[in-house]
C-alpha positions as CSV (number, residue, x, y, z in Angstrom):
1,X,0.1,-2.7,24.8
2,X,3.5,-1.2,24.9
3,X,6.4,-0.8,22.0
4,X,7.6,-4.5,20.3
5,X,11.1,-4.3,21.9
6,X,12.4,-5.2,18.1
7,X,10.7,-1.8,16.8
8,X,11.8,0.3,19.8
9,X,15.4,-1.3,19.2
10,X,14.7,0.0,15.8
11,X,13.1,3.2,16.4
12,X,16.4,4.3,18.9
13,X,18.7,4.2,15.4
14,X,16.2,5.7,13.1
15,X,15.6,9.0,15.0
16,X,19.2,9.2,15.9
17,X,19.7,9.4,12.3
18,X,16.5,10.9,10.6
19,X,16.6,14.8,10.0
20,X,16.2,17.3,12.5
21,X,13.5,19.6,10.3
22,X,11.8,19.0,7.0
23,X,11.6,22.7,6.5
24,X,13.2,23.1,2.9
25,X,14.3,19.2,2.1
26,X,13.8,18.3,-1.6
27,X,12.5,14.5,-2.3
28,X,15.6,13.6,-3.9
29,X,17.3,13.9,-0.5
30,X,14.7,11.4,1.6
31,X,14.9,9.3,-2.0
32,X,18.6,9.1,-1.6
33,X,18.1,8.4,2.1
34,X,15.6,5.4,1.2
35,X,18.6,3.3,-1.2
36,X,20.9,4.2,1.7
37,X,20.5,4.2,5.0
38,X,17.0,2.3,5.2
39,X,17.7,-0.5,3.5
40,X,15.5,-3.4,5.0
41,X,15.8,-5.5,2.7
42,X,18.6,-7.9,4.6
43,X,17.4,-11.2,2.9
44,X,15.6,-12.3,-0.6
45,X,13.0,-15.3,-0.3
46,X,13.1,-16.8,-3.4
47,X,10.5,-17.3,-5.5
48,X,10.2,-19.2,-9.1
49,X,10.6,-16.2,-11.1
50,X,10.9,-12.3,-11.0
51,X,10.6,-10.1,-14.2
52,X,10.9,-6.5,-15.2
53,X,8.7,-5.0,-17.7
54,X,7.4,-1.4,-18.9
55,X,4.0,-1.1,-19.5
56,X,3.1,1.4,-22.2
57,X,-0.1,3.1,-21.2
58,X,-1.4,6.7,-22.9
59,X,1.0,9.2,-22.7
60,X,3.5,6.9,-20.5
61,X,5.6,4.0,-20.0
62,X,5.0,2.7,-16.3
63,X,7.6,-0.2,-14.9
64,X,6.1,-2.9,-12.8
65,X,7.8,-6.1,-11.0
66,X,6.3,-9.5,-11.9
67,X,6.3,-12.1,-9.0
68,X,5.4,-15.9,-9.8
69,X,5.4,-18.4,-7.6
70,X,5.5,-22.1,-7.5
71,X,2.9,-23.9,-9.4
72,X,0.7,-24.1,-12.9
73,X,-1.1,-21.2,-14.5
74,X,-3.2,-19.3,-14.3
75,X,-2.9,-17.7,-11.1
76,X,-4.6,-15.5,-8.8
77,X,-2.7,-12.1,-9.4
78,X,-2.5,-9.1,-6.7
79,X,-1.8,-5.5,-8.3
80,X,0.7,-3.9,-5.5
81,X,1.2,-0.3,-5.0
82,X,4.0,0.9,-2.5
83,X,3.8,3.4,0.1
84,X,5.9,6.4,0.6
85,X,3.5,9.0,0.7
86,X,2.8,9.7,-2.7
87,X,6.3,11.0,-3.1
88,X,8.8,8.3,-2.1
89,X,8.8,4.4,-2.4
90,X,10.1,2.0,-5.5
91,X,9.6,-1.2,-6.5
92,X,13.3,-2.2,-4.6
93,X,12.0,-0.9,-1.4
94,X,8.6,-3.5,-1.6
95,X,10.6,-6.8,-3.3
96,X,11.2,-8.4,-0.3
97,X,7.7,-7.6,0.8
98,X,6.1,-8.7,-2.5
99,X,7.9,-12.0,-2.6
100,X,6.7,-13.0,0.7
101,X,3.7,-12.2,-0.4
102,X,3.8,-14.1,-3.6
103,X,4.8,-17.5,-1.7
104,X,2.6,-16.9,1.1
105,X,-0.4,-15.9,-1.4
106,X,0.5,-18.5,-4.2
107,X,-0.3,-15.9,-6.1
108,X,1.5,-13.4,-8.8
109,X,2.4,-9.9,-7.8
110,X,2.5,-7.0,-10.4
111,X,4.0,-4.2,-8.0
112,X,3.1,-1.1,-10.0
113,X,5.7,1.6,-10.1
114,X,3.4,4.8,-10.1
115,X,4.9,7.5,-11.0
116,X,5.4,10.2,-7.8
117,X,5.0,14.0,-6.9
118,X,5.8,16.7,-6.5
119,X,7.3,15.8,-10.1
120,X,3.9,14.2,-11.1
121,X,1.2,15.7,-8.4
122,X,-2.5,14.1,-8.0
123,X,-4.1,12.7,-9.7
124,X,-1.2,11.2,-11.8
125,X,-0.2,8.6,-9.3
126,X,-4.1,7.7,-9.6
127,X,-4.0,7.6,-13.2
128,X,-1.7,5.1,-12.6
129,X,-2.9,2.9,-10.7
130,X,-6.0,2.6,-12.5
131,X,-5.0,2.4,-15.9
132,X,-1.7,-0.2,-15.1
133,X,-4.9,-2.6,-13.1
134,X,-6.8,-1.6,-16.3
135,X,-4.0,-2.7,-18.4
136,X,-2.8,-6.2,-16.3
137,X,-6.6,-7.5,-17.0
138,X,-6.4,-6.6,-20.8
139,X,-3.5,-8.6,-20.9
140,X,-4.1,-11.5,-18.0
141,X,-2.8,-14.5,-20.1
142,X,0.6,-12.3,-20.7
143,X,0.8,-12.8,-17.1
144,X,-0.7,-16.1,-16.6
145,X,-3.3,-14.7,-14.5
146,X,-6.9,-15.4,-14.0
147,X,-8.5,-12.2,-14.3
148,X,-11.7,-13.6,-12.4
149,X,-9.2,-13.9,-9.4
150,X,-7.6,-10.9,-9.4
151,X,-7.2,-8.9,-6.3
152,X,-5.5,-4.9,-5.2
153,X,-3.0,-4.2,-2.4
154,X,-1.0,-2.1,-1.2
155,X,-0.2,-0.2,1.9
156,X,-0.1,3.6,3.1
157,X,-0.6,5.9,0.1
158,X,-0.3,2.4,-1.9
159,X,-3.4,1.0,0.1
160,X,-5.0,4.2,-0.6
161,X,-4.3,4.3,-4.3
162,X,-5.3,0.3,-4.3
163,X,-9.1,1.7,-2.6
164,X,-9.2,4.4,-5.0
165,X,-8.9,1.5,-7.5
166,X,-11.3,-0.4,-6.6
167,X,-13.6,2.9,-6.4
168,X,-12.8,4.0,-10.0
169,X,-13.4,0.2,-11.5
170,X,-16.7,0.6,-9.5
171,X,-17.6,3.0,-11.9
172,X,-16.4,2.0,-15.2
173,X,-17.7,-1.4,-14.3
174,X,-14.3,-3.2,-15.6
175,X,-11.8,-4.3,-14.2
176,X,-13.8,-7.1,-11.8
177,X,-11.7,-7.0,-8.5
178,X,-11.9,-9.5,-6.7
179,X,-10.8,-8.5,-3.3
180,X,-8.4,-5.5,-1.7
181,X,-5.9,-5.5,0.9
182,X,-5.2,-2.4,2.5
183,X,-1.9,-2.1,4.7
184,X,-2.7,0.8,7.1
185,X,-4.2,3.2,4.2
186,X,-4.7,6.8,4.2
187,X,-8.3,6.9,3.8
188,X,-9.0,10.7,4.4
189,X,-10.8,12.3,7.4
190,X,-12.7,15.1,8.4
191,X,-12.0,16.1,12.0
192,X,-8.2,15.2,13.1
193,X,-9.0,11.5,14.8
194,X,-7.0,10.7,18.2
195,X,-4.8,8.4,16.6
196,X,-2.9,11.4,14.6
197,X,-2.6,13.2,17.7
198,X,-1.3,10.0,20.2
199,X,1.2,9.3,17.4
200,X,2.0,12.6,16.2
201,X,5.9,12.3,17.0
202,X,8.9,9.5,17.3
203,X,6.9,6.8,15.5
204,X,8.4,7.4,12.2
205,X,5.7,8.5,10.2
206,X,5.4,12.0,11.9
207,X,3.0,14.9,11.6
208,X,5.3,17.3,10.0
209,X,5.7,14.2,7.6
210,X,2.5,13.5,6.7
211,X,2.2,17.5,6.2
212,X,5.1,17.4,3.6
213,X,3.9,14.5,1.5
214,X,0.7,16.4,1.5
215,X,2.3,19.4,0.0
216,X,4.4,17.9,-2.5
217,X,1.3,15.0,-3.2
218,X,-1.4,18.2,-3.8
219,X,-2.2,21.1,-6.0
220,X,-4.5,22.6,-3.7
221,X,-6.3,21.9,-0.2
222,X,-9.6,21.2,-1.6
223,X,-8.0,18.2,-3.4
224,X,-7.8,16.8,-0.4
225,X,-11.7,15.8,0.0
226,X,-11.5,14.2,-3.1
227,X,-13.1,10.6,-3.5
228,X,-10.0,9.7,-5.3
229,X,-7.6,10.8,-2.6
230,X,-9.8,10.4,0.5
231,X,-12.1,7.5,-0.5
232,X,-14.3,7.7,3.0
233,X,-15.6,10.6,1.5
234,X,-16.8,8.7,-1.6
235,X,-20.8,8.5,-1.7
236,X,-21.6,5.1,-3.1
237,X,-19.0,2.7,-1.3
238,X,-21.9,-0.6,-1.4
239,X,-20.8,-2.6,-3.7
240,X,-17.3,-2.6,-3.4
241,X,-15.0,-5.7,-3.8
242,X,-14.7,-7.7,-0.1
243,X,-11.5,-6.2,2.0
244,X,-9.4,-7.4,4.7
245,X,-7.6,-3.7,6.3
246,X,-4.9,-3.5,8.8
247,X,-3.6,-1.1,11.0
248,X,-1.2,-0.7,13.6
249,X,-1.4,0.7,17.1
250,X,1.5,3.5,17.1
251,X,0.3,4.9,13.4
252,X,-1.3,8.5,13.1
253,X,-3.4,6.4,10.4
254,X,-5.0,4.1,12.9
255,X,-8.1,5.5,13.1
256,X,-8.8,6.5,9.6
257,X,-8.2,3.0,8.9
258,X,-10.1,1.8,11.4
259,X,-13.1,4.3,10.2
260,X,-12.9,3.3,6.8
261,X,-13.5,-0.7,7.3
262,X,-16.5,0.5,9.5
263,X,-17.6,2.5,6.5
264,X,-17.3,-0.1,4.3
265,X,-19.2,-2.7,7.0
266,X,-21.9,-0.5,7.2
267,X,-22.3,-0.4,3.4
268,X,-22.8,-4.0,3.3
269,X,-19.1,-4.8,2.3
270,X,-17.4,-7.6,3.8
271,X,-14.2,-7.0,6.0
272,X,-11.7,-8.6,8.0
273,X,-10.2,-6.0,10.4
274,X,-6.8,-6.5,11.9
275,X,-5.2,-4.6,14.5
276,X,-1.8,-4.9,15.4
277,X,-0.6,-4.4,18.6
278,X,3.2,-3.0,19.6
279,X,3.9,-1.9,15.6
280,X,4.1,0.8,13.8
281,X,3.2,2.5,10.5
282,X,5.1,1.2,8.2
283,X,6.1,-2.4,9.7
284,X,5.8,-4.9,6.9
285,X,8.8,-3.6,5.5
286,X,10.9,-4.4,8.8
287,X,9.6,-8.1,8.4
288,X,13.0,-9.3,7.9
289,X,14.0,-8.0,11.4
290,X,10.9,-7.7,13.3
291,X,9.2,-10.6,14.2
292,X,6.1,-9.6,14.9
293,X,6.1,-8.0,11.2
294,X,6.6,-10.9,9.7
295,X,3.9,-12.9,11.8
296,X,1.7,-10.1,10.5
297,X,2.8,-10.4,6.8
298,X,2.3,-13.9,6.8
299,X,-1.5,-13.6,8.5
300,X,-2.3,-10.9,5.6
301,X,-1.1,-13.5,2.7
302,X,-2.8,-16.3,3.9
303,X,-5.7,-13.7,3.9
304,X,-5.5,-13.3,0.9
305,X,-5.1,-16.4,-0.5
306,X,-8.5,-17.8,1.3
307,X,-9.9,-14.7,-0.7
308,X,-8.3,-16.1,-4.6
309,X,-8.4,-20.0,-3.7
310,X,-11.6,-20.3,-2.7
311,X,-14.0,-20.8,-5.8
């Protein structure tokens, strides 16, 4: 199927404007490009409340955003983490996302503001996003949560820090997840899979892109075939909390997405796969101008909230 005509309308202004060579750019400067220029957030769907609030785990204080739709408590909760490759991404750049799905999900959001490389390098961002999960089910009835319903997201390097989640509470046995919802994750790979060669260039999320978050995310190559930043490679992935995981047809990350739901299928774990045709990595954050994003968006929450609202 070819290009959406919104994202190649898009995809004309952003490669008129992104930079020519990553050779020697510091975060700060694609940071400062991300408040600026890409702002996609054009509107704000209400919801009944948003809040602000620190939470002080060992060592660290780690801001999250509290979404809470209509309705009586408790709620199903999702724990969101935001893409940007390890090293970009903030909770301003995922509110419009998280409050759609907040309404969509009737469920709260905590969207977890990891803390990023190359200033914090792996595994601090999965420190994080254990440990704030960890933390959010201590404390459930401060959010008015049920912690019996409580479910991970998040997409790119959020949807893989959200499986690495899941893998880690695996293994302490605690938090009980409930579900996961992985937007186009990085999942890890062995052998370089078609998709990151068809998409390689002029999609947004380029190879020389993927190679810089890589070197500013890691201390070394052989961190790379970690469980806990390439979960495919993890041995004992039976078990795992049920998963709905999305991809889209123009993303280098296609296929490892695609391979990791067929991992988890063949270890007995229940998954919805979706596929979407015509977008792009990266897409649910172009909701507000991309129809087809939004459709997407909305299928996901309602995904979602079959998976809390159904006991």
């Amino acid at each position: 199927m070819p290009l959406d005509p919104q994202v190649v309308a898009f995809l004309e202004r952003y490669n008129a404007n992104s930079l020519p060579s990553l050779e020697g750019v510091e975060p700060q400067v694609l940071r400062d490009m991300e408040k600026g220029n890409l702002n996609f957030n054009l509107k704000v769907e209400a919801v009944k409340k948003v809040e602000n609030r620190i939470l002080p785990l060992a060592g660290r204080d780690i801001p999250v955003r509290i979404y809470t739709p209509e309705g009586k408590a408790p709620y199903p909760a999702l724990v969101f983490y935001h893409g940007g490759g390890w090293v970009l991404g903030s909770l301003d750049n995922y509110d419009s996302v998280c409050r759609v799905l907040t309404n969509f999900a009737h469920c709260v959001v905590v969207s977890v503001d990891y803390r990023l490389a190359p200033e914090h390098k792996f595994p601090a961002a999965v420190e994080d996003a254990y440990d704030s999960l960890q933390w959010i089910a201590d404390h459930h009835q401060e959010f008015n949560i049920n912690p019996n319903l409580l479910a991970v997201g998040g997409d790119s390097a959020g949807g893989n820090l959200a499986a690495v989640a899941c893998i880690i509470a695996k293994e302490r046995k605690t938090p009980k997840i409930a579900y996961q919802l992985l937007i186009y994750p990085s999942t890890g790979f062995k052998e370089e899979p078609p998709s990151m060669r068809e998409n390689s260039e002029g999609y947004m999320l380029t190879r020389e892109l993927m190679e810089w978050f890589r070197k500013h995310y890691f201390n070394t190559e052989e961190e790379m075939q970690h469980p806990y930043a390439s979960p495919i490679f993890y041995p004992h992935l039976e078990g795992l909390p049920p998963a709905m995981i999305v991809t889209a047809q123009y993303d280098p990350l296609r296929d490892v997405g695609k391979a990791y739901a067929d991992k988890l299928e063949e270890k007995g774990v229940e998954v919805t796969y979706r596929n979407y045709e015509g977008l792009i990595h990266g897409f649910i954050n172009f909701h507000n101008f991309i129809a087809e994003a939004q459709r997407a968006l909305e299928e996901m929450a309602a995904q979602l909230s079959q998976a809390l609202h159904s006991e």
